[in-house]
MIKE-782949 format. One record per atom (N, C-alpha, C): residue number from 0; x, y, z; atom name. Coordinates in steps of 0.05 Angstrom, whole numbers. Layout:
N
 seq     px     py     pz atom
 NUM      X      Y      Z   CA
...
# end
This chain:
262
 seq     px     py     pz atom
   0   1516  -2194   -875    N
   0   1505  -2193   -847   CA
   0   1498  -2164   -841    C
   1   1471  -2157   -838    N
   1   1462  -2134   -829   CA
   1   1467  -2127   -795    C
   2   1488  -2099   -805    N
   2   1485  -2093   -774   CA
   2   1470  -2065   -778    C
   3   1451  -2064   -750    N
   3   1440  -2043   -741   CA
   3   1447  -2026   -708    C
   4   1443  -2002   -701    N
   4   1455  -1985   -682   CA
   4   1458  -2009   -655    C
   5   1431  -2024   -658    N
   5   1421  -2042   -636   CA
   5   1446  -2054   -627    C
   6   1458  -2072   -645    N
   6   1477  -2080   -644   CA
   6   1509  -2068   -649    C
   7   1511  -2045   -634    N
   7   1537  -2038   -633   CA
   7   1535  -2014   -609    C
   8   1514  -2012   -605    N
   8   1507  -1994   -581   CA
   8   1521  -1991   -556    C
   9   1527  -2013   -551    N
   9   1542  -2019   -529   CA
   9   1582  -2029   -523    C
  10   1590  -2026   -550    N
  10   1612  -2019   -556   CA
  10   1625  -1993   -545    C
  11   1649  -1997   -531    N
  11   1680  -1973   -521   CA
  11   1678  -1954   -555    C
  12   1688  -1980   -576    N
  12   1698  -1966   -593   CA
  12   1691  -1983   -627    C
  13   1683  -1963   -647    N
  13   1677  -1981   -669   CA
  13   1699  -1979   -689    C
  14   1709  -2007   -701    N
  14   1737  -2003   -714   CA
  14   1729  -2014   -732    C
  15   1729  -2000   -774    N
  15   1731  -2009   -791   CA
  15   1759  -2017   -800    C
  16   1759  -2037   -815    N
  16   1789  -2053   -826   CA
  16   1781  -2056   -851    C
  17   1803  -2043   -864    N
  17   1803  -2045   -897   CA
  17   1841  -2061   -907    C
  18   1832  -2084   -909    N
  18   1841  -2099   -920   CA
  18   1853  -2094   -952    C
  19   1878  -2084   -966    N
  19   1881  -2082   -993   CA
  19   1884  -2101  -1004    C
  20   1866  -2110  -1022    N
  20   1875  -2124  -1043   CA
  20   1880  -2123  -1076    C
  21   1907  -2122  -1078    N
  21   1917  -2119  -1103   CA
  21   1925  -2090  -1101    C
  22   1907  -2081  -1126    N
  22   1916  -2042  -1125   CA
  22   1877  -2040  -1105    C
  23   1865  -2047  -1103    N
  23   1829  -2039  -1084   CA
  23   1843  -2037  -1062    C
  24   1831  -2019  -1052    N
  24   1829  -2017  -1017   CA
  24   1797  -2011  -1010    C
  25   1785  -2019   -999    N
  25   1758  -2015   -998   CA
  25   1744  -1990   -978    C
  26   1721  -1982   -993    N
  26   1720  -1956   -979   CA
  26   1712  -1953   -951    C
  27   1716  -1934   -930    N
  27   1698  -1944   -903   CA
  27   1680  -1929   -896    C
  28   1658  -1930   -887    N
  28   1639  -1903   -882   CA
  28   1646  -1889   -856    C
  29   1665  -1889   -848    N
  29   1673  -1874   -822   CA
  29   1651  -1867   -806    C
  30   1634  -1886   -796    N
  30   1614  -1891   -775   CA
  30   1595  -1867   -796    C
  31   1592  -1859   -820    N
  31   1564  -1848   -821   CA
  31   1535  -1846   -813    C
  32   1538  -1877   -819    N
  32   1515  -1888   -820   CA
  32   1501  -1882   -783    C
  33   1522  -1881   -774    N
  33   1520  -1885   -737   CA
  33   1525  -1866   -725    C
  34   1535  -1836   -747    N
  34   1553  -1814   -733   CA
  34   1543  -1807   -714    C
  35   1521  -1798   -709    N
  35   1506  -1789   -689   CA
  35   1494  -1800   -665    C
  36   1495  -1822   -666    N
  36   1485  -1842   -642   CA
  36   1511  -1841   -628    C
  37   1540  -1847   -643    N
  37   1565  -1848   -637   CA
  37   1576  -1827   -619    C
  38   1571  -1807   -629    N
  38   1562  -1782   -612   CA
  38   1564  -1785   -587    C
  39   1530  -1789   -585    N
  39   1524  -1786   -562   CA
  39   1523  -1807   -547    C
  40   1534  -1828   -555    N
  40   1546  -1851   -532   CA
  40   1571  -1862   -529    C
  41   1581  -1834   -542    N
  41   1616  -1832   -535   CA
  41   1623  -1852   -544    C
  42   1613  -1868   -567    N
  42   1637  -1891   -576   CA
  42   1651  -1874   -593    C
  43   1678  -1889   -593    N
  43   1705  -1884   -609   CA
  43   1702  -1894   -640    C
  44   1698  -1880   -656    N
  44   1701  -1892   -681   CA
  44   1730  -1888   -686    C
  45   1739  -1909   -710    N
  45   1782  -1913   -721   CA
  45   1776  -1926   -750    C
  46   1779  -1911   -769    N
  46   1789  -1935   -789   CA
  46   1819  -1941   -784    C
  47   1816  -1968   -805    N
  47   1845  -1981   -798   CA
  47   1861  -1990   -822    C
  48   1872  -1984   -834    N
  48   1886  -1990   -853   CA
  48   1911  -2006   -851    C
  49   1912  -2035   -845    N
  49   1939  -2052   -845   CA
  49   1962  -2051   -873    C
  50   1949  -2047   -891    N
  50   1967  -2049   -911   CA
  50   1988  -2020   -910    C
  51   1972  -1991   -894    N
  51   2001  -1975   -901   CA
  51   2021  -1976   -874    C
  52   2036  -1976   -897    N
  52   2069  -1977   -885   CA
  52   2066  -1965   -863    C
  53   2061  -1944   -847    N
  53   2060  -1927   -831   CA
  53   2040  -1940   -804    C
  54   2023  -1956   -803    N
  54   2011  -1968   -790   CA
  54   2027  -1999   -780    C
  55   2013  -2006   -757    N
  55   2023  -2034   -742   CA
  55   1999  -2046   -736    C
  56   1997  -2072   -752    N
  56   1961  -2076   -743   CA
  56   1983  -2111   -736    C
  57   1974  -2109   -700    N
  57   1981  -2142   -692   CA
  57   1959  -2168   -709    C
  58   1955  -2182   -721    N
  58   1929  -2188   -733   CA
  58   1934  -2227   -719    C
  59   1958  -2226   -712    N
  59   1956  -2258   -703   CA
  59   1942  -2257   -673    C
  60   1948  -2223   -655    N
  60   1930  -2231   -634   CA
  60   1902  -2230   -636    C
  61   1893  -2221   -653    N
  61   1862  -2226   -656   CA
  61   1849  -2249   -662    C
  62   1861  -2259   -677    N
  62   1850  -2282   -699   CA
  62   1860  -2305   -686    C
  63   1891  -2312   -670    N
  63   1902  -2330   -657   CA
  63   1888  -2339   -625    C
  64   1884  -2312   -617    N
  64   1872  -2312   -592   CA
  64   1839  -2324   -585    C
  65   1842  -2342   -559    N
  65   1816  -2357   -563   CA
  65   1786  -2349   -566    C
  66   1763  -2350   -585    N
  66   1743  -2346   -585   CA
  66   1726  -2353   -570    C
  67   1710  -2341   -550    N
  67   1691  -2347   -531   CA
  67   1670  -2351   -539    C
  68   1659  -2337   -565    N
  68   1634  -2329   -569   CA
  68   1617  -2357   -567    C
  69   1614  -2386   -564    N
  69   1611  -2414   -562   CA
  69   1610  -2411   -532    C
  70   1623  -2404   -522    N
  70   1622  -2411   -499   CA
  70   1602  -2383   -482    C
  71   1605  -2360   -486    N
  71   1578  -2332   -481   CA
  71   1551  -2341   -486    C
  72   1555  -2350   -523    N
  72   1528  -2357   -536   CA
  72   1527  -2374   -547    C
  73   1525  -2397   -537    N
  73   1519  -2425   -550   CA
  73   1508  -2420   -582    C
  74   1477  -2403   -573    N
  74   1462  -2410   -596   CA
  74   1481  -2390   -621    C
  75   1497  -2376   -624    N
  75   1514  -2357   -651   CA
  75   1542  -2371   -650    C
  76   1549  -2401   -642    N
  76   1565  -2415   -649   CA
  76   1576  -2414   -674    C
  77   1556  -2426   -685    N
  77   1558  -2427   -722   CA
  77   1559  -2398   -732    C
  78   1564  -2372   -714    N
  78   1574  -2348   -737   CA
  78   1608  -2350   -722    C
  79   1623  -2364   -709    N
  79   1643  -2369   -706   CA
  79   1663  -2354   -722    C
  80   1661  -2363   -753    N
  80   1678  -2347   -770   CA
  80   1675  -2333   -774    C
  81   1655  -2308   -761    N
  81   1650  -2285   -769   CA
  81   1656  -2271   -757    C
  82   1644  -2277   -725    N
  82   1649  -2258   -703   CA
  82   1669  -2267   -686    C
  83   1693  -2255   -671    N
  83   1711  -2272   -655   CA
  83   1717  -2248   -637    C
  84   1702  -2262   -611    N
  84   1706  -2245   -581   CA
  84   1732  -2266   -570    C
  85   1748  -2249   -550    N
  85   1765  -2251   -544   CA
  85   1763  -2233   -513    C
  86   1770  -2259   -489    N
  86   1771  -2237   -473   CA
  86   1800  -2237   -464    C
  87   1814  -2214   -461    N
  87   1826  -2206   -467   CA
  87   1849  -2199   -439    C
  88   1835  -2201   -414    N
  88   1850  -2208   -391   CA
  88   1861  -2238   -389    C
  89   1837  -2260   -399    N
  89   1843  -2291   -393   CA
  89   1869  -2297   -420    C
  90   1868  -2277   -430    N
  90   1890  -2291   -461   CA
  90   1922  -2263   -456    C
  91   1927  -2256   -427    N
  91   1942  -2237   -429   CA
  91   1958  -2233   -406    C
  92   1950  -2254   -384    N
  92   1946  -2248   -353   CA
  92   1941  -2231   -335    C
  93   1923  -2221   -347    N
  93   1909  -2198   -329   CA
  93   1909  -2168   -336    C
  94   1920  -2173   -364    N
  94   1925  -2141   -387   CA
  94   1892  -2129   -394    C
  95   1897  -2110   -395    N
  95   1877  -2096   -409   CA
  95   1888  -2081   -432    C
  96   1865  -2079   -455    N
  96   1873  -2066   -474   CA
  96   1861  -2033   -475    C
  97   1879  -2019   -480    N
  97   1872  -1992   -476   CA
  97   1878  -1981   -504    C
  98   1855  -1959   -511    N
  98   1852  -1947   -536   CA
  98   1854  -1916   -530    C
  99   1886  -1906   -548    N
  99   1885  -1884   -539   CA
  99   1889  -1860   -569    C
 100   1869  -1846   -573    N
 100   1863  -1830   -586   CA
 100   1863  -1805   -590    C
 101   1882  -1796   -618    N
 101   1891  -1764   -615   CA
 101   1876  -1752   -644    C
 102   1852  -1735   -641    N
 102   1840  -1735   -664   CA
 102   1851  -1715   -681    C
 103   1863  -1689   -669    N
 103   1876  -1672   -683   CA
 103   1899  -1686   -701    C
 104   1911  -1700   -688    N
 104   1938  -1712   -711   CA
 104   1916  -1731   -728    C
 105   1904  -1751   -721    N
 105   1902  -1773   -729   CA
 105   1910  -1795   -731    C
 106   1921  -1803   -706    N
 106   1936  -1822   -696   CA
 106   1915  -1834   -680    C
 107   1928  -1863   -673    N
 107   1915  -1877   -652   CA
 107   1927  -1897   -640    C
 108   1936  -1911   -625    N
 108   1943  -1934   -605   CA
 108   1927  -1954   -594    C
 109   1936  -1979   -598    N
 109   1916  -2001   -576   CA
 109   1930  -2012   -569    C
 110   1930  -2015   -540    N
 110   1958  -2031   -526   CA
 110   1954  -2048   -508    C
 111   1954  -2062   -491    N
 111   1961  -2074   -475   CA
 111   1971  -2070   -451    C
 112   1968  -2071   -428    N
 112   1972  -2059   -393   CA
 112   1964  -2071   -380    C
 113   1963  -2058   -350    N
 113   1958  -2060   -334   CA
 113   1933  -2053   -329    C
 114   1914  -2062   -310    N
 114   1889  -2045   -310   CA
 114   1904  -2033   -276    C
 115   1924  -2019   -266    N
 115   1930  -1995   -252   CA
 115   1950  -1981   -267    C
 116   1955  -1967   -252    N
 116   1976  -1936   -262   CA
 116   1998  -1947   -250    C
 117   2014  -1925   -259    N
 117   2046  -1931   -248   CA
 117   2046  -1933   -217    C
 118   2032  -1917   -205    N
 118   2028  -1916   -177   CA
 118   2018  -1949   -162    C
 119   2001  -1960   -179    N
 119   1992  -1980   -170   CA
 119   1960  -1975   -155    C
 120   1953  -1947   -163    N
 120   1922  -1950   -157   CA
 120   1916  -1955   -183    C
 121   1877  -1952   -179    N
 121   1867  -1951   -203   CA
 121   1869  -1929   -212    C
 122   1868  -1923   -245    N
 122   1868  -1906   -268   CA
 122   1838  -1884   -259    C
 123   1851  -1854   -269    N
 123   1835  -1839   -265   CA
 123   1803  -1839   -280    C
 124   1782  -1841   -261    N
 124   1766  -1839   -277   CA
 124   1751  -1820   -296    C
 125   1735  -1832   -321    N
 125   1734  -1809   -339   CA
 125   1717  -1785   -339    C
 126   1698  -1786   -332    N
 126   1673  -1759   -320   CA
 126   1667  -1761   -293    C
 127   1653  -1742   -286    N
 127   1642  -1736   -261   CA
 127   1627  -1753   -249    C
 128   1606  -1766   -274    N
 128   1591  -1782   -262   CA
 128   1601  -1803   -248    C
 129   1627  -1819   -260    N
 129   1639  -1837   -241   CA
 129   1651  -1824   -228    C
 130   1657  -1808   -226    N
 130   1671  -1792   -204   CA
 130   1657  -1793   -183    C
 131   1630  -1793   -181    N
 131   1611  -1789   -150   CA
 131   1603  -1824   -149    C
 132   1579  -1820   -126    N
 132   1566  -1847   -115   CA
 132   1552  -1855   -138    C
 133   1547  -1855   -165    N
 133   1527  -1860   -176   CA
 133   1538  -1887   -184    C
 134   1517  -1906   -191    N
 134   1529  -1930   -205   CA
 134   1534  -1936   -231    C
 135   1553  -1949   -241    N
 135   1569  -1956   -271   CA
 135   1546  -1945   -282    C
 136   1559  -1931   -316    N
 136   1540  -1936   -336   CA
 136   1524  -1954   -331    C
 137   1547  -1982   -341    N
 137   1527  -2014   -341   CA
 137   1511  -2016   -330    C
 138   1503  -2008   -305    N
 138   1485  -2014   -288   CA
 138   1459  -2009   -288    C
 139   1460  -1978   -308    N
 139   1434  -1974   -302   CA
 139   1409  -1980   -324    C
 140   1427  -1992   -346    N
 140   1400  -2008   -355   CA
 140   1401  -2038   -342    C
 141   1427  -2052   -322    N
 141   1420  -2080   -324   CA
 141   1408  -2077   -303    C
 142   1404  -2067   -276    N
 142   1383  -2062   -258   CA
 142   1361  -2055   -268    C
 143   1357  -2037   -290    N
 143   1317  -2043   -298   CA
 143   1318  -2061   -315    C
 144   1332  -2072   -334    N
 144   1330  -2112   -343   CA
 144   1316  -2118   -320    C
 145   1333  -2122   -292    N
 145   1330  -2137   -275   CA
 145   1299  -2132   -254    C
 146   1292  -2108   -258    N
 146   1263  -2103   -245   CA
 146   1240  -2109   -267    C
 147   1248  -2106   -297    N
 147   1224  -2111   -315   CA
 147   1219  -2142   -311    C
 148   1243  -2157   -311    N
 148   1241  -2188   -298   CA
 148   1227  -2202   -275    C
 149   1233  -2184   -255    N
 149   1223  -2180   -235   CA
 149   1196  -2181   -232    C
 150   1182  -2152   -250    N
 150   1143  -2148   -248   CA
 150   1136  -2169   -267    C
 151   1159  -2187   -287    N
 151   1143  -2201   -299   CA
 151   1135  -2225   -286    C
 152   1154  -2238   -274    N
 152   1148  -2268   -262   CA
 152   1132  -2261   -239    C
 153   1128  -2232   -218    N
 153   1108  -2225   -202   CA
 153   1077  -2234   -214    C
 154   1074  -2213   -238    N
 154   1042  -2213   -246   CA
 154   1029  -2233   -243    C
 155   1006  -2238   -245    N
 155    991  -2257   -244   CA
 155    968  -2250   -269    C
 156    987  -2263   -292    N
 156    977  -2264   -320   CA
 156    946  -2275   -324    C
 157    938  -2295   -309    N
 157    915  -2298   -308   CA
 157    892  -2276   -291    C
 158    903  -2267   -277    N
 158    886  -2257   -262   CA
 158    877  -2233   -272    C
 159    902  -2217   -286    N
 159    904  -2196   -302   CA
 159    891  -2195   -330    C
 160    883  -2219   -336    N
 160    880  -2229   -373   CA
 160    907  -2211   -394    C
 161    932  -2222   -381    N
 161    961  -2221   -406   CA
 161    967  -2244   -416    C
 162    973  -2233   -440    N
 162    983  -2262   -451   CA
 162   1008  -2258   -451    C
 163   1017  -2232   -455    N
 163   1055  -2236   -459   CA
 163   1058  -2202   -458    C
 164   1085  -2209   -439    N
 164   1101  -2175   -433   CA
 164   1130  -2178   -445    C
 165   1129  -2157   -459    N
 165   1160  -2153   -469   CA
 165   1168  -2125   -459    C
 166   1199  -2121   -467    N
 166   1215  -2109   -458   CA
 166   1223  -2092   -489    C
 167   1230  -2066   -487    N
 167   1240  -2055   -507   CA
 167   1252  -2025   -503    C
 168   1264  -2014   -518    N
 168   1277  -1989   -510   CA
 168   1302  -1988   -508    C
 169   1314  -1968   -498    N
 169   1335  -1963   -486   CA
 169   1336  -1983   -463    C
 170   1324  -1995   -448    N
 170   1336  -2018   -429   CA
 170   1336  -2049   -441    C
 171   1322  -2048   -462    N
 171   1327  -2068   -477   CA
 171   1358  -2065   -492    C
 172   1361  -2055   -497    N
 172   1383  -2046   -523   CA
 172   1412  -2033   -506    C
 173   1408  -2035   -481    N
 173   1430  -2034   -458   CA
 173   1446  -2000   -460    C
 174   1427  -1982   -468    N
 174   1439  -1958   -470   CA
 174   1423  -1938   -456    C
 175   1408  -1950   -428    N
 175   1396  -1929   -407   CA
 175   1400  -1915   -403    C
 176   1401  -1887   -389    N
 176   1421  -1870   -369   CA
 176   1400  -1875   -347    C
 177   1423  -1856   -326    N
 177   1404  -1854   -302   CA
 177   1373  -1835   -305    C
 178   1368  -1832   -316    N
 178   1332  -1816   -319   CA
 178   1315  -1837   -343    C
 179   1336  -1847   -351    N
 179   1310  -1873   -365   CA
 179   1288  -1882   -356    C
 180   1269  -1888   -371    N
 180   1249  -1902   -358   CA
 180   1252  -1930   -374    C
 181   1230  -1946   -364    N
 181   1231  -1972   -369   CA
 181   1207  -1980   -388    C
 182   1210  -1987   -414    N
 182   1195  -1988   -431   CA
 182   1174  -2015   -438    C
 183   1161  -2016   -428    N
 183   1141  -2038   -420   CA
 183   1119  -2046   -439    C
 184   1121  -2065   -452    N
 184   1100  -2082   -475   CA
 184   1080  -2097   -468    C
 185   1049  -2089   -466    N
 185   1035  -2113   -444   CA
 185   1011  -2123   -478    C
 186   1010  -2148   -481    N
 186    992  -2154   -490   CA
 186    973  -2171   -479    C
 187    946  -2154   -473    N
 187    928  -2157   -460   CA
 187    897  -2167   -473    C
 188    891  -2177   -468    N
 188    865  -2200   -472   CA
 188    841  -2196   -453    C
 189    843  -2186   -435    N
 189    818  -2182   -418   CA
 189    806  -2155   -415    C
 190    781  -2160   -396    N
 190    768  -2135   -394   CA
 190    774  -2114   -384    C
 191    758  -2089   -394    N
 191    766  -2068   -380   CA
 191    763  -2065   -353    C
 192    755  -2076   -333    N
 192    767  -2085   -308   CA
 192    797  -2089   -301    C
 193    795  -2119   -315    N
 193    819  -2131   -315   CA
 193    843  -2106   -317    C
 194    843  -2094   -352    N
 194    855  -2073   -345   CA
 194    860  -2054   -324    C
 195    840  -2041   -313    N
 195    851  -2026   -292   CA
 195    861  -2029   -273    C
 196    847  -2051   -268    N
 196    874  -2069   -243   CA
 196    903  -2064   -252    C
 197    901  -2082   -282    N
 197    929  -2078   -278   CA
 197    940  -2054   -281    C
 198    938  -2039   -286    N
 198    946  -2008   -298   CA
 198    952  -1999   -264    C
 199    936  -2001   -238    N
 199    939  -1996   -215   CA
 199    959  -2009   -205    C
 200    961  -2038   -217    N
 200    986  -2054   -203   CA
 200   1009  -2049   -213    C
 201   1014  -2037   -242    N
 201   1033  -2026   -251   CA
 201   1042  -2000   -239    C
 202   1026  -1986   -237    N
 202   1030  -1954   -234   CA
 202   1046  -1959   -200    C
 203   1046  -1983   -182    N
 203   1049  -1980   -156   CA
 203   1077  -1990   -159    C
 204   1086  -2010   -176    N
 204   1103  -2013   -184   CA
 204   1124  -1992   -206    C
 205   1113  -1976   -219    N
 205   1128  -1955   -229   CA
 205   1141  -1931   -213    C
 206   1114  -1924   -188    N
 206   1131  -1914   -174   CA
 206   1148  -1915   -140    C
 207   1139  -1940   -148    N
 207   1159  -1948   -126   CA
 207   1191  -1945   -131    C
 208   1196  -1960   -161    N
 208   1220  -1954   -181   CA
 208   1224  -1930   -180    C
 209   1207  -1912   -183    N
 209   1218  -1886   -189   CA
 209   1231  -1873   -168    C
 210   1224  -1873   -141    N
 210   1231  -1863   -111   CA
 210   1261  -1884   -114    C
 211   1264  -1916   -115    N
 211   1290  -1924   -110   CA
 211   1310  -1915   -137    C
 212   1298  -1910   -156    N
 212   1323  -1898   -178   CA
 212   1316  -1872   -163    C
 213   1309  -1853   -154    N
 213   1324  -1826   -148   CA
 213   1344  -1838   -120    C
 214   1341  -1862    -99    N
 214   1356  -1859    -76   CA
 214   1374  -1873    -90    C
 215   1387  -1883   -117    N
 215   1404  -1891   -122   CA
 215   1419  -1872   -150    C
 216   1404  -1858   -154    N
 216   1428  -1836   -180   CA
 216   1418  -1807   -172    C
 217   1389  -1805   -153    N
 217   1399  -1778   -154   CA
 217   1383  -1758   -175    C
 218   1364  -1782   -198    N
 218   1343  -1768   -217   CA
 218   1327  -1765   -207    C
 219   1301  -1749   -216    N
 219   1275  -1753   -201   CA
 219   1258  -1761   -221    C
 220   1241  -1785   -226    N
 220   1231  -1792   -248   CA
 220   1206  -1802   -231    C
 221   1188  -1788   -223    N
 221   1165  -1803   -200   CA
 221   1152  -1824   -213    C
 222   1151  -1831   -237    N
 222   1143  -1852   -251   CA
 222   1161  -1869   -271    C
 223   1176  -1891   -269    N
 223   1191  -1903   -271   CA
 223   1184  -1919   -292    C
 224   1160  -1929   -300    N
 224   1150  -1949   -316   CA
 224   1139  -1931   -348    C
 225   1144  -1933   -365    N
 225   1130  -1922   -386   CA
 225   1106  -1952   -408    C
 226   1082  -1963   -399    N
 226   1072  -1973   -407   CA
 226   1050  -1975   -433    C
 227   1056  -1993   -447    N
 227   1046  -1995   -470   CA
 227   1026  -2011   -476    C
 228    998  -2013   -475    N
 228    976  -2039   -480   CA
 228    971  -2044   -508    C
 229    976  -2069   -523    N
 229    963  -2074   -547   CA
 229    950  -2105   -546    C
 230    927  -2101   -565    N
 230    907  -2126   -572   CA
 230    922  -2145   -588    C
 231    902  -2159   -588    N
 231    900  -2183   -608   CA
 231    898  -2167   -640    C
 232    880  -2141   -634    N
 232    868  -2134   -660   CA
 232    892  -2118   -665    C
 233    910  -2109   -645    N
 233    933  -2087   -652   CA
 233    949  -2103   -670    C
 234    956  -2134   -663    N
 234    977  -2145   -669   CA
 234    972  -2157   -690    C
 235    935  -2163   -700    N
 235    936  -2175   -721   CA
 235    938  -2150   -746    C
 236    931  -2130   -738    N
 236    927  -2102   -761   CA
 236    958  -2095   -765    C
 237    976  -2101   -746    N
 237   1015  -2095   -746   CA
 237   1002  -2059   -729    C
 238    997  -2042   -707    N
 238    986  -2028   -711   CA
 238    995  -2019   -685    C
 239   1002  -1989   -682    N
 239   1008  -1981   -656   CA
 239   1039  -1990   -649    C
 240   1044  -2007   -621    N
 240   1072  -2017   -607   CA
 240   1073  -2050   -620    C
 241   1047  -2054   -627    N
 241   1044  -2085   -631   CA
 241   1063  -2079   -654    C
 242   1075  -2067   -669    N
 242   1097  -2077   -696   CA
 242   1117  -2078   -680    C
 243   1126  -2085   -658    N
 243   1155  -2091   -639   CA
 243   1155  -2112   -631    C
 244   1126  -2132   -632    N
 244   1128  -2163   -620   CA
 244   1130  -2178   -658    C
 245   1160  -2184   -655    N
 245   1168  -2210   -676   CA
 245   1180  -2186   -701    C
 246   1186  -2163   -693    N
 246   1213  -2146   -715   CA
 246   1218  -2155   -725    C
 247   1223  -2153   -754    N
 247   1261  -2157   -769   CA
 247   1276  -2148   -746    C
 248   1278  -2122   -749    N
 248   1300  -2104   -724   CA
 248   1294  -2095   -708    C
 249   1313  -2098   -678    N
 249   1304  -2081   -658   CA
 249   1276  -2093   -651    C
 250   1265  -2119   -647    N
 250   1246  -2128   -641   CA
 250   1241  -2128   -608    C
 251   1221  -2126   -602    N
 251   1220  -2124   -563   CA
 251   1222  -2150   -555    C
 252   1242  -2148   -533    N
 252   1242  -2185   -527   CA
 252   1223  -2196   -507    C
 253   1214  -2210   -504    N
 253   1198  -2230   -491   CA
 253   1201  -2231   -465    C
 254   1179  -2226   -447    N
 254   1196  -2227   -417   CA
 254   1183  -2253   -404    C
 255   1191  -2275   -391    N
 255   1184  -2301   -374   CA
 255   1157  -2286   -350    C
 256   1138  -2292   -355    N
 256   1112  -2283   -332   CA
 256   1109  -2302   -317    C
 257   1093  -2296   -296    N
 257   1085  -2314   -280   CA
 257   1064  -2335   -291    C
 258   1038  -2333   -278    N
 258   1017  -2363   -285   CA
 258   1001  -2336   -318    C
 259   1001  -2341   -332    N
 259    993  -2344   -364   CA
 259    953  -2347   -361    C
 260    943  -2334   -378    N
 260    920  -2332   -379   CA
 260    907  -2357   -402    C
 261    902  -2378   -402    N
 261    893  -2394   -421   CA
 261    876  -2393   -442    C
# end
């Protein structure tokens, strides 16, 4: 099973497990492959070694504990035996698991708590940014999800001559920040008219986005939309953005439009 950055992007923390068998222990690439993305999106990398003595790996709460992933994603049912999410307040009564990490020794902990402090507030938060008004990480790519959704079921695909808008980027791939823009896929079929319209109806819509993401984080990005036009001829040559509609990896996803150009 190929994994790529796409899919681990949005992980706290990435944990290899090396399983011994016999005298093998198998090797781990200690996030190489990822070091640098890891980096800079502050995930936690841990290898894990259950077999030495010196380690405590719980392995019945993982594997015992109920799998949701059937119930999140219907359709990755059948990777069941592969992947096993666990949420982890409903299987604990209301625990959270906390990962606490000392890189100088090389030690590490994952435990189980409270989601407050001894005091009984909430736990201090970790940077500044949550520290002020700004909203969650999470938020700020699922609010432009939620506006690319938005201009798509608006448009008026016919009127415009589109046949199909996708989504891609960093708000696709759920690793925005607040100065992101929103990475926009239009494949277009009509005239250069048609175009300009839409390019005007976009641009009114980009910066409208752009004025409400600064009254909400505080960036100034006066243009909010970053738009991309490809043909029929782009997509049949693979040529330009058109190699992002139907990837192996990291492919741009498909956004629901309004009325469709026939």
């Amino acid at each position: 099973m190929d994994v790529t950055y796409s899919g681990i992007n949005n992980t706290a923390a990435l944990i290899e497990v090396a399983f011994r068998k016999g005298n093998y222990v198998p090797d781990l690439s200690f996030g190489t492959h990822f070091f640098q993305d890891l980096v800079e999106a502050s995930i936690r990398y841990l290898p894990l070694y259950p077999g030495d003595k010196k380690n405590q790996f719980n392995s019945g709460f993982l594997l015992e504990s109920e799998n949701i992933l059937p119930t999140i994603l219907p359709e990755a049912a059948h990777l069941s035996h592969i992947i096993h999410v666990i949420d982890v307040p409903a299987v604990t009564g209301g625990n959270m698991a906390r990962l606490l990490m000392n890189a100088d020794e090389g030690k590490a902990i994952c435990m189980l708590g409270s989601p407050t402090n001894a005091q009984g507030t909430q736990p201090a938060r970790e940077n500044a940014m949550e520290n002020s008004d700004m909203p969650a990480k999470e938020d700020f790519w699922r609010w432009r999800m939620r506006m690319a959704e938005k201009i798509a079921a608006k448009v008026d695909a016919e009127k415009f001559g589109i046949k199909g808008m996708y989504i891609f980027g960093s708000t696709k791939n759920a690793h925005a920040g607040p100065c992101s823009d929103i990475d926009l896929l239009v494949h277009i079929c009509g005239t250069p008219t048609q175009r300009e319209e839409l390019t005007q109806w976009l641009d009114g819509w980009s910066l409208a986005l752009g004025e409400t993401n600064y009254l909400r984080t505080g960036c100034r990005t006066e243009h909010l939309l970053d738009v991309h036009f490809v043909t029929d001829e782009d997509i049949a040559k693979r040529t330009s953005y058109a190699v992002k509609i139907g990837a192996v990896s990291d492919a741009a996803r498909p956004l629901k439009m309004g009325k469709k150009k026939r």
